[in-house]
Every structure is written in C-alpha cells, then in structure tokens.
C-alpha positions in Angstrom: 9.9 -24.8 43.7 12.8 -23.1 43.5 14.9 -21.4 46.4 16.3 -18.5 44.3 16.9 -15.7 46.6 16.0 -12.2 44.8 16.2 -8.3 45.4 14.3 -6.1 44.0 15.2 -3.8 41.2 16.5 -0.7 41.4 17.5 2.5 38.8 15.9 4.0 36.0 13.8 1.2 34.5 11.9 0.7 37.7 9.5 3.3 37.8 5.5 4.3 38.4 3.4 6.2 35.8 2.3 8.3 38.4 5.5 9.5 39.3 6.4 10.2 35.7 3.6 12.6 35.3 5.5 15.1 37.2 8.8 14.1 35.8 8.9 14.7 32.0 12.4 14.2 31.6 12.0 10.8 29.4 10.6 13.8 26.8 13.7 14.8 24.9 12.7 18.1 22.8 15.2 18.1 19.6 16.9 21.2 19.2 17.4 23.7 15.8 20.3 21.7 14.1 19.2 18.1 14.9 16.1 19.0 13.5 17.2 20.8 10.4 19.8 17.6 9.7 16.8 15.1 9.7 14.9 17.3 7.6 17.7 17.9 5.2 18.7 13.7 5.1 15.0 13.1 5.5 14.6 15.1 1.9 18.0 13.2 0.5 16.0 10.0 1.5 12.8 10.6 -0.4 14.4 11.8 -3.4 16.9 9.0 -3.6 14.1 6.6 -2.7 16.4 3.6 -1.7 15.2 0.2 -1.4 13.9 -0.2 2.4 15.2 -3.9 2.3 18.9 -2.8 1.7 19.8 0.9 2.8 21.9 1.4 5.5 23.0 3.9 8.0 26.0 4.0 6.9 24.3 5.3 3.6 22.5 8.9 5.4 24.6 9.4 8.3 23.6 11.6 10.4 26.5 13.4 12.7 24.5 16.1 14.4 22.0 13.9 15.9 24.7 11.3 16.7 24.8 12.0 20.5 21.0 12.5 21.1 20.4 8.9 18.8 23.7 7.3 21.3 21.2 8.7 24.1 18.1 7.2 23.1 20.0 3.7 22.8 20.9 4.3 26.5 17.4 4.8 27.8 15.8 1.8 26.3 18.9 0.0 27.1 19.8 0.9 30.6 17.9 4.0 31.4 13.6 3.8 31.5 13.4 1.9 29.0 11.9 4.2 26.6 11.9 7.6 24.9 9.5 10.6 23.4 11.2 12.2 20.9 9.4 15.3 20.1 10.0 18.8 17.9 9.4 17.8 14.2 7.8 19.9 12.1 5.0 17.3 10.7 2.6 20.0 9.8 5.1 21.4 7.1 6.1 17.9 5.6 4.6 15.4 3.3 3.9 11.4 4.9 6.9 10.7 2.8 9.4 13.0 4.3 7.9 12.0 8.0 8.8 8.1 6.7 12.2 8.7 5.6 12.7 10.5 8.9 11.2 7.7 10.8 13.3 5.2 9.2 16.4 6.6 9.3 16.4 7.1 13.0 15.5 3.6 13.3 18.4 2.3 10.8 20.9 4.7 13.3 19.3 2.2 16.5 19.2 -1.3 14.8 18.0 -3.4 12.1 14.5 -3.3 11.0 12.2 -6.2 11.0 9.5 -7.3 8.5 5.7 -7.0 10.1 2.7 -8.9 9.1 2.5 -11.5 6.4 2.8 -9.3 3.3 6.8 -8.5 4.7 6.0 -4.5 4.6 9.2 -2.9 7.2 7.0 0.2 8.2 3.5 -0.4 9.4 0.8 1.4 10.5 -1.4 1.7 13.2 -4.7 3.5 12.0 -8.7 2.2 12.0 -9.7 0.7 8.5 -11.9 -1.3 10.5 -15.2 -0.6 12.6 -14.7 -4.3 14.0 -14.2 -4.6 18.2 -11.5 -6.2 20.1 -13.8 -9.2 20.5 -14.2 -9.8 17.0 -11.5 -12.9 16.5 -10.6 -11.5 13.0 -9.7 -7.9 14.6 -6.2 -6.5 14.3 -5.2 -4.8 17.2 -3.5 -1.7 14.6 -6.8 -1.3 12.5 -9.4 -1.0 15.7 -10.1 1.8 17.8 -10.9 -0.2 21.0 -8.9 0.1 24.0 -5.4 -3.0 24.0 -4.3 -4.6 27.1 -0.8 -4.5 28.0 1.7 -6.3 26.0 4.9 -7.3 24.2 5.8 -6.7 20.6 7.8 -9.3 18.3 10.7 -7.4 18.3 13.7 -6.0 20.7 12.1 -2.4 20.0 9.2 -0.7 19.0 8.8 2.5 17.9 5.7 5.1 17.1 5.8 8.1 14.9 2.8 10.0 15.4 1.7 11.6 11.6 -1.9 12.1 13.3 -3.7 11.9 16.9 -6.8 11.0 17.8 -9.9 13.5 17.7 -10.3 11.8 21.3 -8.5 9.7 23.3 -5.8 7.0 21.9 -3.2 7.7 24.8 -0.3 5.7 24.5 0.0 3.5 27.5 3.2 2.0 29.0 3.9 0.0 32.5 7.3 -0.7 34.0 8.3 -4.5 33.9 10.9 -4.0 36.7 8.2 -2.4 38.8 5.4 -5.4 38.1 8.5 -7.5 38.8 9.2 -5.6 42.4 5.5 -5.6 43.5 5.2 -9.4 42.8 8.9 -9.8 45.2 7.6 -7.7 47.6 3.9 -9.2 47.6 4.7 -13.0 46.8 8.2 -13.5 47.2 7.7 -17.7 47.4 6.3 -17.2 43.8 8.7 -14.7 42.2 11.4 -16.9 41.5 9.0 -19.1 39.1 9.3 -16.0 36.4 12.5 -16.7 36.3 12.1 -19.9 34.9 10.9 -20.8 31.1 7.7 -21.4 30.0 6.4 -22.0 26.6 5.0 -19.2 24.7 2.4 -20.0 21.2 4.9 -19.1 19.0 2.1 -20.6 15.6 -0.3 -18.2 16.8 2.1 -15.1 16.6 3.6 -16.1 13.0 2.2 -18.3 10.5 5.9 -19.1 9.1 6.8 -19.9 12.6 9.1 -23.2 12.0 8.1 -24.9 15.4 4.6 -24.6 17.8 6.4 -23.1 20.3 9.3 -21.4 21.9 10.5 -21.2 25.7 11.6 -18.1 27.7 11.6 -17.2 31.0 9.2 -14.3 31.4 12.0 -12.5 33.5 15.5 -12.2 32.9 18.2 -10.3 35.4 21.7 -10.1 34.5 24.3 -7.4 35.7 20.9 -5.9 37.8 19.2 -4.9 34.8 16.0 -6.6 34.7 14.1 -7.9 31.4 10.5 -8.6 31.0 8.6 -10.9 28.1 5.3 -10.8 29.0 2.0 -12.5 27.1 0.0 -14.6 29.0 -2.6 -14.9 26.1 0.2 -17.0 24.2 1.7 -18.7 27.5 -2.0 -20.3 27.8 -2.5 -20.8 24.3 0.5 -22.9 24.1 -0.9 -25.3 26.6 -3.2 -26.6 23.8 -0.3 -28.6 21.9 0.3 -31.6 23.7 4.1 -31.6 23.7 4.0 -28.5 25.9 4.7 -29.3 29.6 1.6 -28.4 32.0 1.8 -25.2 34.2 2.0 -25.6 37.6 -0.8 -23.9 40.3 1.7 -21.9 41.4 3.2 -21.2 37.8 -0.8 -20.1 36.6 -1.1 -17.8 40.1 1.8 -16.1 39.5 1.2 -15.2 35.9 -2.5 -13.8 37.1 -1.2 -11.7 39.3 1.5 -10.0 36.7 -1.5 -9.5 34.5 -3.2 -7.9 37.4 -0.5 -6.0 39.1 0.1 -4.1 35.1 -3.7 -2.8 35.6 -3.2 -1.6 38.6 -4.1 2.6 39.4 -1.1 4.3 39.2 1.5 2.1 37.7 0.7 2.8 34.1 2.3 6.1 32.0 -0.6 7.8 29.1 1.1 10.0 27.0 -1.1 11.4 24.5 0.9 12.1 21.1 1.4 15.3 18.9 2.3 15.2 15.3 5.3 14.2 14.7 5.9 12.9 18.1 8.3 9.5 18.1 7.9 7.1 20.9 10.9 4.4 21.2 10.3 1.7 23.6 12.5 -1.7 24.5 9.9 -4.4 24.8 12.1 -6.1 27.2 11.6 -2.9 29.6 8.1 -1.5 29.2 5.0 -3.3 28.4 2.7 -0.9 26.0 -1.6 -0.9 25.3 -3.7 2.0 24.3 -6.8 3.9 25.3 -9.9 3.5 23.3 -10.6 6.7 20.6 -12.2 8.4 18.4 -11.6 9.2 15.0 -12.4 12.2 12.8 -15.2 11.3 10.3 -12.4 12.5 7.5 -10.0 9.5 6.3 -7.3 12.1 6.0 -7.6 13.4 9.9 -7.7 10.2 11.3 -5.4 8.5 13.6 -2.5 8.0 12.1 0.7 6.3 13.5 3.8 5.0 11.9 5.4 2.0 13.3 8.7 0.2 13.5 10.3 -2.7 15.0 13.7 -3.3 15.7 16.2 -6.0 16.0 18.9 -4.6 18.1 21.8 -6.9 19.3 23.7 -6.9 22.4 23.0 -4.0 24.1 20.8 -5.0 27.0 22.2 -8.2 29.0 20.4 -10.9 29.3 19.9 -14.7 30.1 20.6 -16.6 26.8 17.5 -16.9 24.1 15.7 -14.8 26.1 12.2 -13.8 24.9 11.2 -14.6 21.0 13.5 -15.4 18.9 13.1 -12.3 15.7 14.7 -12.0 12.8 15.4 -8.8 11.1 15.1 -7.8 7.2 17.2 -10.4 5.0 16.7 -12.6 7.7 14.7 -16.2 7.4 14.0 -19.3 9.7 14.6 -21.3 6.8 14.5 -22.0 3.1 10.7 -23.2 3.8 9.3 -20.8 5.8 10.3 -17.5 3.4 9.0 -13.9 4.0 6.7 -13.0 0.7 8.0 -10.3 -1.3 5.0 -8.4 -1.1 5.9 -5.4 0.6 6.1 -1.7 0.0 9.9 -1.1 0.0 9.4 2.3 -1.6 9.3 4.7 1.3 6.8 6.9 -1.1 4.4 3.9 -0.9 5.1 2.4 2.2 3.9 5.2 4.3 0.3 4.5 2.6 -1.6 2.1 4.6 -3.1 -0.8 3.1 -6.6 -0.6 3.0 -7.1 -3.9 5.2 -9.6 -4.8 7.7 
C-alpha cells in the first residue's frame, strides 16, 4: 500500500448540505438586463433555428450576461462546484424558447455532448415509464423512483427545470472533497488507494465504447483542488472481464465506505426546482441523485427537466486522463464506432421528449 501523505481539502468545494441550507449564496438570481438579453437571443435562436450540431457561441453572443456566465465557470471550476441559476420567466415562454435559452448558456460554458444512442444534444429527464429502479430495462431519466448518488458522462451537467414535480423530485447533490475529507480523517491508511486507478465498465456505459474498459483514479488533487469520479456500480462491473486486474480488500473497503459516507445525514444538499430554474454542476466536484416523486396525472404538468452535458477543457486541474474519457458533438472514437444521425438537431423538436420507455 502506498505511503502517500495527504491533507485534507480545504475552500469552497468542500462543503456539507446542511450548512448550505442556511447559506444560499450558490443561488445566483439573474437580474432585469441579463434576463431580457436571453430572452431577446433566446427568440433570435428559435427563429433562426440553427443546426444544434454546428452553432456556435460565437454565433449569439451574449455580452450582458458575459460576467455572470465567466462566474458560473468559476464555481464549478474552483468555487462549490455548482450553480442555481434562477429568474426566468418560464411561465411566459414556449419549450422552444426555454431550449434555445438552455443551450445557449451551455454553448457560452463549453462544448455540448451527444446523449443516448440516438445522438440527440438536449435530453430530457421526465417519466414515460411506470417501470422501478429495479427493473434492469429502467432508465434512470424516464422513472420516478428515488437515484443513488452518481457521476455523469461528461465534465458538466446541467438541468433546466420546464416543470417540477407535484411532489417530491428534489435535486440532490454531495460534496466529493467532503466524502474525500471524512474518508482522510476516518481511514487515513486507506485514503491514499483513491488516489490510484482502477478500472471503470466503460461497455456498460456506451455501447460504441471502443474498449471494455477505462482506468481512472477515483480521486485526483492537483494545485489543492480536489476531483472526484465516483461509480462503484461500474468499478465492480468491470471486474467481470478477465483482463481487469482484481481489487484489493483494502481497495473494495475503501470504495464501500465512499458509497456510505455520500448517504450519510447531513452531507447531502435537496434543492427542489422552480420553473425555469437551471442547475450547472461539474461532475468532478459534486456527485448528484434525486428524491422519489410524484407526477401530475396530466402529460403536460408533469415533471419536466431539460438536460445538458458538457465537454469543457482545461479549466479544472487535474491528474492526466482523469475520469472518462468524453467526446463532445463532431467528435468520434473512431471511424467504427460512429454516433447515429438520429437526433433532433432542431431546437423546435429537440425539446419534445421522445416517447421511450
């Protein structure tokens, strides 16, 4: 085992959800102008209805929001590690417009990515399915049950609220720094082993994947800001190919207690959305599940979230091919293992979920 001699994490991006309850500062409340700018680019978008594979930034710039969208790069980057962005005026705006304005902040943060097999670049997260978490053929964005805590396939994530829950559906996220501390301060002989890789499932994440598996460590530290890629379903998963090397005891124990350190009373933030609410999270600082909920018995009330990932390079330091490698749009492992060109690149359609189960 490794002698590595470690300190615990201090700043921003080490925090407890029960302290953030009284500390609402990671809201950020848009003011008049920033909102009437996205509103009036949001309306350019629609009605030029660019292709979603190819528009830029650079394209619908947007200079009034410029110094709020520099300081929500900040907070994943360095600060928390997430945002709630909050003060659109959903209520007044078609899906549409609340797409275009969704993507547009996102194209201002970093490159999108293509989600699910069908290559769509804005998903949703709503329940066209009455199956449980238990069900093997359940996704996690079309259930109602509650998720456990994980990591997206991407360097961002982000969550634009078009409708919440008649009950429940908090949004749940846990610090990685703080999991990280606990473990130091509780098991220091077995902290140093997250620092080392370990092979993740990469075929069960990504059907085009070009290999069986990939190897990160599950924590990174570099310039004291600390990195989390957390997923022990996959690490375990990936012990079934024989070309994986076996975990260790001490490995597997340490891994357990992350998992049960994340569920833990008081570490976790809920924040339960408004229309029109955007949530932007690094997945290399915060680790995000959900509450169970319930749904109005109206398709057009029900739960009803936008989502984006992002590729975003080079502005959180890190150990070298850290986490999973992701491509963004336009990107591709290699000429055999192409994304389908099946999506909705129409921001008028793509904010229409696919009726899937």
């Amino acid at each position: 085992m490794t002698s590595t001699v470690l300190s615990p994490v201090t700043g921003p991006s080490a925090w407890r959800g029960d302290e953030l309850t009284t500390n609402r500062t990671w809201i950020y409340h848009l003011n008049d102008d920033e909102i009437a700018e996205l509103e009036a680019v949001g309306r350019k978008f629609v009605s030029d209805d660019p292709d979603l594979r190819t528009v830029t930034a650079e394209d619908y710039p947007l200079p009034v929001c410029a110094g709020a969208i520099e300081q929500w790069a900040y907070d994943m980057s360095r600060g928390r590690g997430f945002v709630l962005i909050r003060g659109l005026h959903t209520e007044m705006y078609s899906d549409a417009l609340s797409g275009a304005i969704f993507y547009l902040t996102g194209l201002h943060l970093g490159a999108p990515m293509y989600q699910g097999g069908m290559g769509d670049l804005i998903d949703h997260v709503v329940a066209t399915s009455d199956k449980s978490i238990d069900d093997p053929t359940a996704r996690s964005a079309r259930i109602r049950d509650k998720l456990v805590f994980h990591s997206d396939s991407s360097d961002a994530v982000a969550l634009f609220c078009l409708r919440p829950a008649k009950e429940g559906g908090a949004s749940s996220l846990v610090s990685g720094a703080q999991i990280f501390n606990e473990i130091l301060e509780r098991r220091p002989d077995l902290a140093p082993l997250l620092l080392e890789p370990v092979h993740y499932d990469w075929r069960r994440q990504d059907s085009l994947a070009p290999a069986n598996t990939y190897a990160t460590p599950i924590v990174s530290i570099v310039d004291g800001v600390c990195s989390i890629y957390a997923g022990s379903t996959y690490i375990f998963t990936g012990q079934n190919y024989p070309e994986v090397p076996r975990l260790t005891e001490q490995q597997i124990e340490v891994i357990k207690l992350f998992d049960e350190i994340t569920y833990e009373p008081g570490m976790a933030l809920d924040m339960d959305f408004q229309p029109g609410d955007i949530q932007w999270v690094s997945n290399y600082a915060a680790l995000h599940s959900r509450t169970e909920f319930t749904d109005y018995p109206e398709w057009q009330r029900r739960r009803h979230l936008l989502r984006l990932w992002l590729k975003r390079d080079a502005d959180r330091p890190m150990v070298p091919n850290f986490g999973k490698p992701v491509l963004a749009r336009g990107e591709q492992y290699d000429a055999s293992h192409e994304m389908p060109d099946l999506g909705q690149f129409s921001v008028k359609t793509a904010v229409i979920p696919r009726l899937i189960t």
